[in-house]
C-alpha positions, -999 to +999 in steps of 0.1 A: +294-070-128+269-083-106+232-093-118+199-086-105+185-117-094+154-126-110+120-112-102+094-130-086+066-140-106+032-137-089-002-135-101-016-107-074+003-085-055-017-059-029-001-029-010-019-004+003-014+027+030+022+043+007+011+073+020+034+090-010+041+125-001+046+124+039+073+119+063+066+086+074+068+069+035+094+046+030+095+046-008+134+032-011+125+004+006+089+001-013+106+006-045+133-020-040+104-048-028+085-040-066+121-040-085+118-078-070+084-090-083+068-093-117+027-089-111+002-097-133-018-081-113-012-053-094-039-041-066-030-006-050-053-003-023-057+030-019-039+057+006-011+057-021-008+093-023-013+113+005-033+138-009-046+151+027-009+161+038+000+169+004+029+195-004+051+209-029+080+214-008+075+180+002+083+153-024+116+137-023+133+118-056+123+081-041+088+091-040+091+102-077+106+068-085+078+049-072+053+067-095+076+060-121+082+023-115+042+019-114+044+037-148+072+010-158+053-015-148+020-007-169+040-004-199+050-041-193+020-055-192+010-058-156-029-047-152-030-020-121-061-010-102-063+019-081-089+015-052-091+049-040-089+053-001-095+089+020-063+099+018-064+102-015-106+103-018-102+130-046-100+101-072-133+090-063-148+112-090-125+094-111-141+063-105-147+042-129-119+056-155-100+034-171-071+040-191-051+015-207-040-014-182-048+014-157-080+012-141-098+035-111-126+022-083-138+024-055-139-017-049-128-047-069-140-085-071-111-109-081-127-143-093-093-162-083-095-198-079-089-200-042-119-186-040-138-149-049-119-119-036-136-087-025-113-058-023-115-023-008-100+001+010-123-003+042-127+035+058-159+038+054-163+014+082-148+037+102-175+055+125-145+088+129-144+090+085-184+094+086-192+115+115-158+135+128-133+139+098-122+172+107-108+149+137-089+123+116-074+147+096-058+164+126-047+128+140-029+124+103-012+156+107-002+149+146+011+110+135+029+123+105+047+148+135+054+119+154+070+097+126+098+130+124+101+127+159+107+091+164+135+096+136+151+124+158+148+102+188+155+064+171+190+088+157+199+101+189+193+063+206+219+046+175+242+068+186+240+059+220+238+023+210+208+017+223+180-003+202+153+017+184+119+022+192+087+023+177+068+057+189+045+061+162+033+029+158+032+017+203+008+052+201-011+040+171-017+005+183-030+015+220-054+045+207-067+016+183-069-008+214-090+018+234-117+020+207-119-018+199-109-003+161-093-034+151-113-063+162-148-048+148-134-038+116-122-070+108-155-084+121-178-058+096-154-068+067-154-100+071-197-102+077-205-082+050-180-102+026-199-132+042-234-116+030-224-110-003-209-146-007-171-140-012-146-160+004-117-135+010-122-096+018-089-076+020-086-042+028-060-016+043-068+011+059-057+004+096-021-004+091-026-036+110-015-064+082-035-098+089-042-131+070-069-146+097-102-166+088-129-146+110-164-162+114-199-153+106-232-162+111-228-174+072-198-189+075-160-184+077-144-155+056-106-148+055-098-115+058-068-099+048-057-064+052-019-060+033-008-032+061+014-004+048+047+010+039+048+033+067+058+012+097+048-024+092+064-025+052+042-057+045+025-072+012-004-094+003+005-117-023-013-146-046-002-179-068-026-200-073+004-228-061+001-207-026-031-187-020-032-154-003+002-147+012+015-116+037+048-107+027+071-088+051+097-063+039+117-071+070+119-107+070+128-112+029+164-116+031+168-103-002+162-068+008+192-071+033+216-074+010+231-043-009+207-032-033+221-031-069+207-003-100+179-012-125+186+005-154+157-016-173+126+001-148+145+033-155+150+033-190+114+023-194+099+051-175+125+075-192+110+066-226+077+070-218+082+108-200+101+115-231+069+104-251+049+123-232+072+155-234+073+150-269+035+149-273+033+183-261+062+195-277+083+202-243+120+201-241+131+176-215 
């Protein structure tokens, strides 16, 4: 019978942009990479349930195990926060909450010893979020369109034998390059971190994951964004043996390899919903 290979240990681990509840999620592959680690720390930086494009008819088994694995892993000991983003900018009046290792915000300071960390989600630098949302909730529902068409056309193109492509995110990147998104968020992040005197800002938000030092009229900041689980499948992650780190999905040769059952996360989460049931005096 073959093993599970042991987990990773880090110290931090940021992932941000799940986007749970949509098309475009990949959940197997995000629940494989956290079956791989062991976090103290776990940072989920916000747009982890799409709460916009939410739907009942709309929530497939994987995406269920990913809640469940988070569950799993509070009840372990890892310590989560929840930065809120505005996808899911309902749990903003939740701010604040904290329940067990679980706890809710709207930004977080890590006091690591590379250096302080300033952490947030990073839309309310964008100029569309504060003055045409009605605008950027149509583009979600238009890109979450064009991730089922890519599918259709990346299908018809393996059948072909012909490589696949990339619609969703080759759109994505030029409408970003036409409005200089990229460049002057990272630039505002980084300058207000500066301001405030932290040496690392990281955020999400664009989908554009980065580890670059960006400077400032008060010196040099790194900023990191940890991308998302939608097209790039990327990580930030933090040892104090390594520093900040981007970890991609794609290039961790684990996560070619067959991927074998983990009874242990599932058991866990099984006895806690069974807890819960119980509590309320539900039959499972």
């Amino acid at each position: 019978m073959n093993k599970l290979p042991p987990r990773r240990q880090l110290e931090v681990v940021v992932i941000s942009d799940v986007h749970l509840g949509t098309y475009g999620c990949h959940a197997v592959e995000l629940l494989r990479y956290l079956r791989n680690i062991r976090p103290e720390v776990l940072v989920l930086n916000g747009d982890i349930v799409d709460i916009w494009q939410f739907s009942k008819n709309y929530w497939p088994p994987a995406h269920m195990r990913v809640v469940r694995h988070l569950v799993g892993l509070l009840a372990k000991g890892t310590r989560i926060h929840y930065i809120t983003g505005n996808h899911d900018e309902l749990l903003r009046r939740f701010a604040g909450t904290r329940l067990g290792g679980l706890s809710i915000a709207n930004k977080l300071v890590l006091d690591l010893p590379a250096g302080k960390t300033w952490l947030f989600h990073g839309d309310v630098f964008d100029v569309t979020m504060r003055h045409a949302r009605w605008l950027v909730r149509l583009g979600a529902h238009g890109y979450d369109a064009l991730i089922v068409l890519n599918r259709v056309v990346n299908f018809m193109l393996n059948k072909l034998g012909r490589p696949r492509v990339a619609l969703s995110k080759a759109v994505k990147d030029r409408v970003k390059g036409a409005v200089s998104l990229v460049g002057n968020f990272e630039q505002t992040a980084a300058t207000i971190a500066a301001d405030a005197g932290y040496r690392y800002v990281a955020c999400g938000h664009i989908h554009q994951p980065a580890i670059k030092p960006v400077q400032t009229e008060r010196g040099e900041v790194v900023y990191l964004n940890s991308g998302d689980w939608v097209e790039n499948l990327t990580a930030l992650e933090y040892t104090t043996a390594t520093g900040w780190q981007l970890y991609q999905y794609a290039a961790d040769p684990r996560m070619q390899l067959p991927a074998l059952p983990d009874p242990d996360d599932l058991d866990t989460a099984d006895i806690l919903l069974s807890s819960l049931l119980a509590e309320f005096n539900i039959a499972p």
